[in-house]
DSSP file (Angstrom, degrees, kcal/mol; ACC not computed):
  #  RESIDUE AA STRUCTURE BP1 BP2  ACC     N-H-->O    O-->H-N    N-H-->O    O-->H-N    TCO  KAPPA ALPHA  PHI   PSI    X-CA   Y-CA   Z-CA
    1    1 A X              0   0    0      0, 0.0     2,-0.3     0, 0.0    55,-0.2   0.000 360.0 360.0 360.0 111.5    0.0    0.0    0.0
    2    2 A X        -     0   0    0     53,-0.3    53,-2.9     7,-0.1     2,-0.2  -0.699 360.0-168.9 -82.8 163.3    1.3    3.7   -1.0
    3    3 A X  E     +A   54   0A   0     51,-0.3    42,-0.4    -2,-0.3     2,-0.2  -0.828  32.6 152.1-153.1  96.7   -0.4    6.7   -0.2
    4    4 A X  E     -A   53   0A   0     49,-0.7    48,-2.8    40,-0.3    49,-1.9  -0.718  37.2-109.1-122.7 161.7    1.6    9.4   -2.3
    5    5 A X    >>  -     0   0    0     46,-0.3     3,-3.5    -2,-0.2     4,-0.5  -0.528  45.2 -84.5-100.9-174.2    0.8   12.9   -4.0
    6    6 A X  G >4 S+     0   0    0      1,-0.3     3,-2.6    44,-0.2     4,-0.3   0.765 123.5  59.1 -50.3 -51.2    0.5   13.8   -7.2
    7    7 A X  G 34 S+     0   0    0      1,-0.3    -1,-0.3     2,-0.1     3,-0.1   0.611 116.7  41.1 -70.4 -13.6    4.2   14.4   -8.1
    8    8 A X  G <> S+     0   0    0     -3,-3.5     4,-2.0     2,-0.1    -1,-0.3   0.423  75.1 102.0-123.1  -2.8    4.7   10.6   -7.0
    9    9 A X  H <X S+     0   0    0     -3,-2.6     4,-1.9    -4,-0.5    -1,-0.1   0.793  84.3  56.3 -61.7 -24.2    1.7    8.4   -8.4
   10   10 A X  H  > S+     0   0    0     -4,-0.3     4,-1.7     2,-0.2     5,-0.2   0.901 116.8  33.7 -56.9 -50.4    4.1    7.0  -11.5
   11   11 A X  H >4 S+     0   0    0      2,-0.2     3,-1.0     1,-0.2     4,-0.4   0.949 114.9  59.3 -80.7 -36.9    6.7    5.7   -9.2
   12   12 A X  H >X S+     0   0    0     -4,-2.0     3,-6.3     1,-0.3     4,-3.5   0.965 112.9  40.2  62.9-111.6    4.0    4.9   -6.6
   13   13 A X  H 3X S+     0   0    0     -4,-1.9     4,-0.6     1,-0.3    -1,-0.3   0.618 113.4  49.5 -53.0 -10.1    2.4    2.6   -9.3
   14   14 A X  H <X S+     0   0    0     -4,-1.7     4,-0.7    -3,-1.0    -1,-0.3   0.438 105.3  63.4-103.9   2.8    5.7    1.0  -10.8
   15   15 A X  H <> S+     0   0    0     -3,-6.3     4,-1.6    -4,-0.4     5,-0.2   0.645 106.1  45.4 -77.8 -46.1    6.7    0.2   -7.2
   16   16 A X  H  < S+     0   0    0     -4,-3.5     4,-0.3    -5,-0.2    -2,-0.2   0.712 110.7  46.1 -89.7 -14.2    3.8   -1.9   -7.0
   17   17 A X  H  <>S+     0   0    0     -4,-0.6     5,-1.7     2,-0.1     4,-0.5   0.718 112.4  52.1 -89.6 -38.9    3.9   -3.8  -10.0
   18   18 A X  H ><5S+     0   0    0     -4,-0.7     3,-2.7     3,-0.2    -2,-0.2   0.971 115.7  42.4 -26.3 -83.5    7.5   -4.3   -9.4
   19   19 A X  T 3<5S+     0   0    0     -4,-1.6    -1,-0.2     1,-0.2    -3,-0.1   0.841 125.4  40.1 -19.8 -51.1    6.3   -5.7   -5.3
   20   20 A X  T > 5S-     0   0    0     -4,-0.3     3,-1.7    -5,-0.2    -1,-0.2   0.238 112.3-114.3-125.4  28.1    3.7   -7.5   -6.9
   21   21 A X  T < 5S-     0   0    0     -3,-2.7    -3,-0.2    -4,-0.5    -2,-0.1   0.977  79.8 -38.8  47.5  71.6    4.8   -9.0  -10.0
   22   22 A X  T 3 <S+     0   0    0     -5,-1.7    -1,-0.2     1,-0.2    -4,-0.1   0.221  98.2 138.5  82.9 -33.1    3.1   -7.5  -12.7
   23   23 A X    <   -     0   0    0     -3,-1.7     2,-0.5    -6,-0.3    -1,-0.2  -0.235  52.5-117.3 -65.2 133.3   -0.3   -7.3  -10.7
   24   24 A X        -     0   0    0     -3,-0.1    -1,-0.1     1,-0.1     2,-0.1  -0.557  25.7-139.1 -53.2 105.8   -2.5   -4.0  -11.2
   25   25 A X        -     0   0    0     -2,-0.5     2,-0.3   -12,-0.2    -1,-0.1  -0.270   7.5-121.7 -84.8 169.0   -3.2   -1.9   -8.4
   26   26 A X        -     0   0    0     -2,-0.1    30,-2.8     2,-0.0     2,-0.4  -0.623  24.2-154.6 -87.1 139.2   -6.1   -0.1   -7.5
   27   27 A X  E     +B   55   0A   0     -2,-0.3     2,-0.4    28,-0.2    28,-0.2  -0.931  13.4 178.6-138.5 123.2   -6.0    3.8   -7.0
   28   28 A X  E     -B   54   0A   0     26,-1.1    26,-0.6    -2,-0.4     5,-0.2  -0.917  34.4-118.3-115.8 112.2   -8.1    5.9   -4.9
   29   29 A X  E >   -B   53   0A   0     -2,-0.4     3,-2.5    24,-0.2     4,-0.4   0.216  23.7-139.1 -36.6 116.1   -8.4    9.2   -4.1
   30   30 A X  G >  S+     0   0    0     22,-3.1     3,-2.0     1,-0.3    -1,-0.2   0.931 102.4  67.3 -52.9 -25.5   -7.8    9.7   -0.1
   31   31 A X  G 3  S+     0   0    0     21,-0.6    -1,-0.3     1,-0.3    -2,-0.1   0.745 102.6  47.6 -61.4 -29.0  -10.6   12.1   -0.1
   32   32 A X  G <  S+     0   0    0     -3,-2.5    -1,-0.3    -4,-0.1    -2,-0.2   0.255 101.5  63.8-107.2  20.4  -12.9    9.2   -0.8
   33   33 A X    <   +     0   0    0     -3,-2.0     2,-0.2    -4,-0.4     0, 0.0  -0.755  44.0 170.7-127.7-179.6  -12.0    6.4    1.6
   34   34 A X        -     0   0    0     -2,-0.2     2,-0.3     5,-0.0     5,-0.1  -0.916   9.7-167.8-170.4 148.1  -12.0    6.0    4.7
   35   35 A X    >   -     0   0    0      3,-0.5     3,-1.1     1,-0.2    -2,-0.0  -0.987  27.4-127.4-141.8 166.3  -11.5    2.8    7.1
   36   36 A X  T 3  S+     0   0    0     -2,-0.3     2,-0.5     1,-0.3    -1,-0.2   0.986 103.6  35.5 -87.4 -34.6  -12.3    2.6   10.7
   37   37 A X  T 3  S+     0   0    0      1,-0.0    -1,-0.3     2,-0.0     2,-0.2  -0.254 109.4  69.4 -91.2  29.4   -8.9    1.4   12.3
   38   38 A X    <   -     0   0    0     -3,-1.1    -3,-0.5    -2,-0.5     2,-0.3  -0.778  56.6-163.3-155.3 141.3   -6.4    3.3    9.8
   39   39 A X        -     0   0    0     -2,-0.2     3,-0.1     1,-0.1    -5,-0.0  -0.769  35.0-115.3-115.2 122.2   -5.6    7.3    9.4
   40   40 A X        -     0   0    0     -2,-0.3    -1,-0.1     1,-0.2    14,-0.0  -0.131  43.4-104.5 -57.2 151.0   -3.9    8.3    6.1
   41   41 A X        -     0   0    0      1,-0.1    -1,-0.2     2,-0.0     3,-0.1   0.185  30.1-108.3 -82.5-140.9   -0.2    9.6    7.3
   42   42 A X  S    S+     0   0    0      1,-0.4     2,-0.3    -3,-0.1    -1,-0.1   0.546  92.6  20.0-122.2  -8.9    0.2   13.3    7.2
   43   43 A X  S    S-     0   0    0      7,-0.2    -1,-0.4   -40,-0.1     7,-0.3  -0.992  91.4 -61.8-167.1 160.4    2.6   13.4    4.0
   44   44 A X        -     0   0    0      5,-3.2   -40,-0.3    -2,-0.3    -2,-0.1   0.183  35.2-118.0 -41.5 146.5    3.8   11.3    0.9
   45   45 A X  S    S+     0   0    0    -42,-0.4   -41,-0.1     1,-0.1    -1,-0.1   0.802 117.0  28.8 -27.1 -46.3    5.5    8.1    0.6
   46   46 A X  S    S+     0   0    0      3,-0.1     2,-0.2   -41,-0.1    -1,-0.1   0.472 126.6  10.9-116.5 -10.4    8.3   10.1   -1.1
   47   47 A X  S    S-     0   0    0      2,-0.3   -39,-0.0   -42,-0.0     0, 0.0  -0.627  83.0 -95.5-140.1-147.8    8.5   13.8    0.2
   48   48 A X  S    S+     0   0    0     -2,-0.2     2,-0.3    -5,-0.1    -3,-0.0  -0.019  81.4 116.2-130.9  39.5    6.9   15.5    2.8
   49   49 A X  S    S-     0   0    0      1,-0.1    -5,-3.2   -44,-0.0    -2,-0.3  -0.880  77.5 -77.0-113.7 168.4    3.9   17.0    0.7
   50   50 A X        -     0   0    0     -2,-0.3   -44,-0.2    -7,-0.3    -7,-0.2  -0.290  49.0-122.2 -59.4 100.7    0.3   16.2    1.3
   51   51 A X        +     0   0    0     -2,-0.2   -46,-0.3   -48,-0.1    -1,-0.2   0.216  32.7 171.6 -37.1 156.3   -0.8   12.8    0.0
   52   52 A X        +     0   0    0    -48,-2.8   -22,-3.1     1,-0.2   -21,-0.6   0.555  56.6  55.2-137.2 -17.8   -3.6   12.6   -2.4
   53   53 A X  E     -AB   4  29A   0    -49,-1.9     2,-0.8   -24,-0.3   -49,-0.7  -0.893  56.3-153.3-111.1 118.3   -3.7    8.9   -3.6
   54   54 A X  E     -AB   3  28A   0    -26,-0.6   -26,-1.1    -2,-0.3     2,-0.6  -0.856  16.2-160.6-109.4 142.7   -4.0    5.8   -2.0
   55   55 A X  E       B   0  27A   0    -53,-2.9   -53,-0.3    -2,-0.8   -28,-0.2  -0.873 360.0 360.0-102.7 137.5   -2.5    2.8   -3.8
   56   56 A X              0   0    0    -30,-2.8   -29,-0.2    -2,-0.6    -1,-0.1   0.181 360.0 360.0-169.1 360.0   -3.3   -0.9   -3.2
């Protein structure tokens, strides 16, 4: 699972077909999930700006 902003959703997604051998991940906007036992971090995977994307 990543949760990256915009500048990082390419590496993001080739990070995860890398991980997961070829398989396609799912991408969702953070603004539109929500689970009860996990909180989105406060900044990107890869810098320290505001996430926007969740990957899985």
């Amino acid at each position: 699972m990543y949760v990256v902003c915009k500048e990082h959703v390419e590496i993001a997604l080739d990070e995860f077909v890398d991980e997961y051998e070829g398989q396609a991940p799912d991408v969702y906007l953070l603004k539109d999930v929500s689970f009860t036992a996990w909180n989105a971090p406060a900044t990107c995977d890869h810098c320290d700006q505001e996430p926007k994307y969740l990957i899985v």
